[in-house]
C-alpha angles and dihedrals in degrees: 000000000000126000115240117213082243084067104042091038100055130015097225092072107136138209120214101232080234094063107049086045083063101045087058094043104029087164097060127079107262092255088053093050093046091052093047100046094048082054084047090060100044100052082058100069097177092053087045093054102053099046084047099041087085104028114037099197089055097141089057099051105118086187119054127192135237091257086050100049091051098039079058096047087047100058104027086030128230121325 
């Protein structure tokens, strides 16, 4: 995924859940990725605690921050 100057300018760059779904599955309709991803995320338990150990309502946050979305590439690599 490239870095865009926002990101690497300012650390409260956000992702849309939406598009970082569709980075990892290019080839499913937006609604599809978002849901596998999300079941991506929550098969792995480690990843999903700790995304959910500051913000409890985690699986319903449509914006992720910059922390989120590379914890998410660290543990699921890079779309």
């Amino acid at each position: 995924m490239k870095q865009s100057s926002a990101e690497t300018n300012n650390n409260s760059y956000s992702y849309t859940r939406r598009s970082l779904a569709m980075a990892y599955f290019p080839e499913l309709t937006p609604k599809q990725a978002v849901r596998r991803l999300t079941m991506w995320i929550r098969r792995c338990s480690e990843l999903h605690e700790k995304l959910n150990a500051k913000d409890r309502k985690f699986s319903s946050k449509r914006i992720l921050t910059v922390r989120e979305a590379k914890l998410i590439m660290e543990y699921l690599g890079e779309p």
